[in-house]
Every structure is written in C-alpha cells, then in structure tokens.
C-alpha positions in Angstrom: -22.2 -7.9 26.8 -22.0 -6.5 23.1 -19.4 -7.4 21.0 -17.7 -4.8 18.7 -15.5 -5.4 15.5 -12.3 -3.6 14.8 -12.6 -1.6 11.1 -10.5 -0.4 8.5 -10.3 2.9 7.0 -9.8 2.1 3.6 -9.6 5.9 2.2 -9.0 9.1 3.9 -6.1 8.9 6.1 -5.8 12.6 7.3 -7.4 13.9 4.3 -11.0 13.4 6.0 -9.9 15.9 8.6 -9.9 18.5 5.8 -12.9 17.3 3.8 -12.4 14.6 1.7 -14.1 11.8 1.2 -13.3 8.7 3.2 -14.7 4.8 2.9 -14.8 2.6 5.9 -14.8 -1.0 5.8 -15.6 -3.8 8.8 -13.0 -5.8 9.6 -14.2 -9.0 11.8 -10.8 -11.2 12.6 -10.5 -8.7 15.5 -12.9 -8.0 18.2 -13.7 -6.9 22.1 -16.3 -6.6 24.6 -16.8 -5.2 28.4 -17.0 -8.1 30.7 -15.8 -9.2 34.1 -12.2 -10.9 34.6 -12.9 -14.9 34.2 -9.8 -15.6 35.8 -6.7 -14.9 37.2 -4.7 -14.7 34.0 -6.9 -12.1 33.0 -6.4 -9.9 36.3 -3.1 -7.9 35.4 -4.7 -7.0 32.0 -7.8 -6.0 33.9 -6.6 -3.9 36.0 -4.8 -2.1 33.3 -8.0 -1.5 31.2 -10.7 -1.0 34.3 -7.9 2.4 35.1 -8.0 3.4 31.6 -11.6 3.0 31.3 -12.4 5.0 35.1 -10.3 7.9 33.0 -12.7 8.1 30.1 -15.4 8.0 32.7 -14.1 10.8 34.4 -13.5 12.4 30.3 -17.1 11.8 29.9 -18.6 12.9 33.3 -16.7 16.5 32.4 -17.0 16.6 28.4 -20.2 14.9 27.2 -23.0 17.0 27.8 -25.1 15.7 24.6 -28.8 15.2 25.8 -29.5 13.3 22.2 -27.3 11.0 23.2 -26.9 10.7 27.3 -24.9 8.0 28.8 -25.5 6.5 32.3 -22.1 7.3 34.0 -23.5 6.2 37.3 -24.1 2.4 36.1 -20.7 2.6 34.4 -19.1 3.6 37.5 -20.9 0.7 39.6 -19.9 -1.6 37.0 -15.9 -0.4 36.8 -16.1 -1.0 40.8 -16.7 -4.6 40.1 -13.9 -5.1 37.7 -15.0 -4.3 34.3 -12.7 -3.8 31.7 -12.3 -4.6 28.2 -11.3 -7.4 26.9 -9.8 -7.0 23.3 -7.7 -8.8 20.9 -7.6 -5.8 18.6 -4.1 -4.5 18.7 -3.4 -0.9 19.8 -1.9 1.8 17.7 -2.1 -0.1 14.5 -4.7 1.5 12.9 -7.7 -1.0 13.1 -9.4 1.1 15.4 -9.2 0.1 19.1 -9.8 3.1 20.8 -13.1 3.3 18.9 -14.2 0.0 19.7 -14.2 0.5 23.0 -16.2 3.8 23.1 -18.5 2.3 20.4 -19.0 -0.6 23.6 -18.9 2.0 26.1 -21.8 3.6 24.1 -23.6 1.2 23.5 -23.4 0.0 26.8 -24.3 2.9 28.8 -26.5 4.7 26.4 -30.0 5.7 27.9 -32.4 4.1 25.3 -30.3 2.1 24.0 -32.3 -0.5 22.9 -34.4 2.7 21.1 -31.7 3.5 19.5 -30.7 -0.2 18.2 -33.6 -0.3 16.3 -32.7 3.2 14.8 -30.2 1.7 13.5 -31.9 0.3 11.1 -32.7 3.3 9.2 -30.7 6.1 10.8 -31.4 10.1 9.5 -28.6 11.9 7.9 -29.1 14.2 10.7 -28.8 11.6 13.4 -25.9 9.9 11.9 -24.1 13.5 11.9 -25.4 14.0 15.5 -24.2 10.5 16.5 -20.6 10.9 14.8 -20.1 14.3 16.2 -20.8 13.0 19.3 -18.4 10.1 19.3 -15.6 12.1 17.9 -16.5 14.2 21.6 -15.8 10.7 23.0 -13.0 9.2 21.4 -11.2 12.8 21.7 -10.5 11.4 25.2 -7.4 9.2 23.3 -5.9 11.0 20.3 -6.9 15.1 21.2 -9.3 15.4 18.3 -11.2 12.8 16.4 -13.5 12.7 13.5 -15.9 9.9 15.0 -15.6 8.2 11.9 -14.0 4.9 13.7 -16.4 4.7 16.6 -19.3 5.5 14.2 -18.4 2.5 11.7 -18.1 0.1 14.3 -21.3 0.7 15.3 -23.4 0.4 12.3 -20.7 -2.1 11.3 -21.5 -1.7 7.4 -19.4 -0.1 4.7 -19.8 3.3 5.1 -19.1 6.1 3.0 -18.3 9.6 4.2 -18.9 12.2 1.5 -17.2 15.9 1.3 -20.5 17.5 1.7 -20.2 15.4 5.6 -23.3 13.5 4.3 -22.6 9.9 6.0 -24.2 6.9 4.1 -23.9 3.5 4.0 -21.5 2.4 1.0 -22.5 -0.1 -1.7 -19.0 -1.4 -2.8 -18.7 -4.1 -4.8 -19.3 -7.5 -3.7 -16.3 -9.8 -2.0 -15.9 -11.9 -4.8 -13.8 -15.5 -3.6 -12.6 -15.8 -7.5 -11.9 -12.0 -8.3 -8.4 -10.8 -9.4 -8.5 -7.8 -7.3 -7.1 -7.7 -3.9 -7.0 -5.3 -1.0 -4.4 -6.2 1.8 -3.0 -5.5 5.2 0.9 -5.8 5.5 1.6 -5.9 9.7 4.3 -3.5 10.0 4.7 -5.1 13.8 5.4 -1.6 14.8 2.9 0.0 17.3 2.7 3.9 17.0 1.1 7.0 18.9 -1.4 8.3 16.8 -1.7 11.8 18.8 2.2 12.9 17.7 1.4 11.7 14.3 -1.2 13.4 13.9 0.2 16.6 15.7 2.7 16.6 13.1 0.8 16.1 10.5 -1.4 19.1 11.8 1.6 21.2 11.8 2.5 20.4 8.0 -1.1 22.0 7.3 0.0 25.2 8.9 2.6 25.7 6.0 0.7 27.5 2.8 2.9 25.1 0.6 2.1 21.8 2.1 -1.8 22.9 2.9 -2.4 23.8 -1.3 -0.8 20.4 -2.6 -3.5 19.0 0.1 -6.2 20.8 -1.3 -5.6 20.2 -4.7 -3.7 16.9 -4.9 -4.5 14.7 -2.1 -7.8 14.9 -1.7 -8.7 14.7 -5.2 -7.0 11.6 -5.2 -8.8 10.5 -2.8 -12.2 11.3 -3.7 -11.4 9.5 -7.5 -9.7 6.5 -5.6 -13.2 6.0 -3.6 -15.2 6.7 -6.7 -13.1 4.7 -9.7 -13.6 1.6 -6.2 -17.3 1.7 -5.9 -18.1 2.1 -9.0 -16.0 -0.7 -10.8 -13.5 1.5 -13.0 -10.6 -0.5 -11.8 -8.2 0.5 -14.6 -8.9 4.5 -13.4 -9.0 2.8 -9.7 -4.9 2.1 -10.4 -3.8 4.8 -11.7 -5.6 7.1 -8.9 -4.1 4.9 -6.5 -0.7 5.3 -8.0 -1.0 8.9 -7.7 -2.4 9.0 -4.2 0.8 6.5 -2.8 3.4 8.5 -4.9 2.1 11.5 -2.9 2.1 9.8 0.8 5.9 9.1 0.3 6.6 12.3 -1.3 5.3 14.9 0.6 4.4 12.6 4.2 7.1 10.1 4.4 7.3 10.8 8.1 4.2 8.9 8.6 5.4 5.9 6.7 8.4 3.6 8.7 11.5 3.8 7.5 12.2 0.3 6.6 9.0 0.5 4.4 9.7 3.5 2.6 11.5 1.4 -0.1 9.1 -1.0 -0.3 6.3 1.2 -1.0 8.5 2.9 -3.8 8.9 -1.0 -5.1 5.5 -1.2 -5.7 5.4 2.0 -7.4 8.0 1.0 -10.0 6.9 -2.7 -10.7 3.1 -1.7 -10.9 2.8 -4.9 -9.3 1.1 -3.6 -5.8 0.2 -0.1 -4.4 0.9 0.2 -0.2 -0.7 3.5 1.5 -0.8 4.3 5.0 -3.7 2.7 7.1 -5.3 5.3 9.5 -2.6 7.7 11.4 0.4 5.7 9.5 4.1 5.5 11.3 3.3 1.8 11.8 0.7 -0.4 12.3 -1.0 -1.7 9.6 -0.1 -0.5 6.0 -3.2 -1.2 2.9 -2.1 -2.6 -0.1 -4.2 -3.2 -3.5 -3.2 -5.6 -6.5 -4.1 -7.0 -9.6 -1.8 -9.7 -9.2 -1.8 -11.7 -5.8 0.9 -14.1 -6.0 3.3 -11.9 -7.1 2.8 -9.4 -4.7 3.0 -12.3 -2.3 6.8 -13.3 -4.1 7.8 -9.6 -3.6 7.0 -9.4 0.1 8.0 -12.6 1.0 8.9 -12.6 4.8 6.1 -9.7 5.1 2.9 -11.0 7.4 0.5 -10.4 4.7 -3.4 -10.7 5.6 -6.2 -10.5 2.3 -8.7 -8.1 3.6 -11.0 -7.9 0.7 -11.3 -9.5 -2.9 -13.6 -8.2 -5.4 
C-alpha cells in the first residue's frame, strides 16, 4: 500500500486559522502506510491503531458526505476486519503531522477513482485543490475538533506548498536546498508529546478577547505573511528581522504554547541574534523550528539539544 511522508509547517502556526499566509514543507525522515501486522511484535500496536482507525470509519460513515470526493467505507471496513492498521514511525503530537498522514493514506486508499484522481494530481485546479483541502479538514476534524486540511493536503501532493490569504493554494517555489548554503532551518525535539485539541482550544479562547484578536490581526499575521515572502524570494536580511519580530511575539503574547523549559531558550536566541526558535504546528511541545545564519554556533549554544537540519538554502 501507499506510503505517505510526515510534513512541516514551516509558517502559519494558528495564524492560518485566521487568514494568513502559511508555507508547507515535505519532510521524508518520517513516514507510514496501511498494511497487515507482519508479526507478532507488531500485534499490540495493531490493535491499538486498527480501533482508532474503525472510529474514524465510523467519523466518516456519519460526517463525509462529499460526492467529489467519495470514499469506499465498505472496503475499509472489510479490510480493518483483517487487521489493518497503520504502521507509522512518525511521532504523535509533535507537530510533523501524524494525524494527517493517516487520513491522507486513508484517502488515498479508499478514494473512488483514485487512480483518476492520481493523475490530477499532476495539474490540480485551484478549485479542486480548495475542494480537496476542505474536504480533508472534514476528515482530519475527526482528531483535533477543527482542522484546516492543510496537513493532510501537503502530504498528498507532497511538494512545497504555499497557502496564500486570498485561500488560493499553490505549489511553492522556495529556494533550492543548497548542501553549501549558510542558511539553516532546524527542528529542535522538545521530547515532549502534546494534545493539540486543548492547545488549540486555548489558543481559540485568546481570539475571543478584542485585545489579543487586534495584535493578531495587525502583528502576527503580517509577520507572517513578510517571513514567507522575504523566504521565497531570497531577501534573507528582511527574512531575519521579520523572523525576529514574529518569535518576539510567540513568547510575548502565546508563551503558553511554548514549554517552559524552552521559554529561555527561545529568548537566548533573541538576544544573541545567533538563532530564531518558533513554535512548530500547535506548539506546547513537539518539535520547535529554528532558522540561522550561523550553524555551528547555534549548535555550541544548544549543545545537549537533539538538533535535526531540516533545510539549507
């Protein structure tokens, strides 16, 4: 059966969910697939995912009613009776996207068409890539209440993608991964698993306070949008100083969503100018993403850290 990557979100961490833009990135180290147990060893974990995956069957047989995009439920019941489940080495709550790998494999998998709508892939519509990441965000609701697709949707075109505040979904040209560049973004493994839906709740509550919603509106997500832009079009000196902006803001006014024990670190890399470390997807552990013009002392500073390069350019 298909195998699906993990991602990264690179920009737009809760911003997106209010219109800004966001930039996806594949991220190959970690992957998963639907198969059948090969062993015993596998069996606990097997059983575990096969119950999971009956309960987004049963999500699906009552929520997904999208006739663009129909999945055989029948065939994925038959199949969950023999033991599927998912076997995955892409770790859970730390923002790399493992719920949306496994309905991007669930989709793909079950979709009517599908191999129609492989080679649409090709050259997808604007409209059908909005259709198709409405409906995965329908899908993927299943784990964290509300979704934005976006995961599910980049795993399955597996390219840079680039979501734009007008919604319009294209892929991204970013620069290219350069072995020899001098610019680095990062993933520092927090080793801390978190649960996305209370994050996220809590995050959805700050909006609800006129303060907090305005400094959203007029600070984040313009940091955002210039962060992607200054990135993808090479203005790395602009690219900094967005990118100290936008981390000075995350441990300002959302600190809850970055651990504790990190909080000082991130505020180290805003007084050296040696390294800038944001929240990676819903934040509060996980991975964090980092970006530096200067590698090895970033690697001095978080010495003891499990450090990963993610892209060079």
């Amino acid at each position: 059966m298909e195998t699906v990557n993990s991602k990264v979100l690179v920009f737009g961490e809760y911003s997106v969910l209010h219109n800004s833009m966001a930039l996806t990135i594949p991220f190959s180290k970690f992957s998963g697939e639907l198969c059948y147990p090969k062993n015993s060893d596998e069996s606990s974990i097997a059983v575990l995912s096969n119950k999971g995956i009956r309960e987004f069957c049963k999500h699906i047989l009552d929520n997904h009613t999208d006739p663009a995009f129909k999945l055989n439920v029948t065939k994925m019941s038959k199949e969950l009776d023999k033991g599927l489940f998912f076997r995955s080495d892409i770790p859970q709550g730390f923002g790399l996207g493992s719920s949306g790998a496994l309905v991007a494999a669930v989709f793909l998998r079950y979709l009517e068409k599908a191999g129609d709508f492989k080679d649409e892939l090709k050259d997808l519509t604007m409209d059908r890539i909005q259709n198709l990441k409405n409906c995965l965000g329908g899908l993927e609701g299943h784990f964290h209440g509300v979704s934005s697709g976006i995961d599910p949707l980049s795993i399955i075109i597996n390219e840079p993608l680039l979501l734009k505040a007008n919604k319009e979904i294209i892929k991204a040209d970013i620069p290219a991964y350069n072995e020899n560049g001098e610019h680095f973004i990062f993933l520092l493994n927090t080793q801390m698993a978190r649960n996305s839906e209370k994050l996220i709740q809590r995050f959805n509550s700050a909006c609800e306070e006129a303060e907090f919603k305005n400094k959203l509106e007029t600070k984040l997500i313009e940091f955002t949008n210039a962060g992607i832009t200054d990135f993808m079009n090479g203005n790395t000196e602009s690219f900094y100083q967005n990118l100290e902006k936008l981390v000075s803001f995350q441990l300002k006014e959302m600190d809850y969503l970055i651990p504790t024990k990190y909080q000082g670190i991130v505020q180290q890399g805003l007084d050296t100018n040696h390294f800038y470390l944001k929240i990676c997807g819903s934040g509060g552990g996980g991975y964090m993403i980092g970006f530096t013009q200067n590698w090895e002392e970033t690697q001095h500073l978080l010495k003891g850290e499990d450090l990963e390069i993610l892209y060079r350019f």
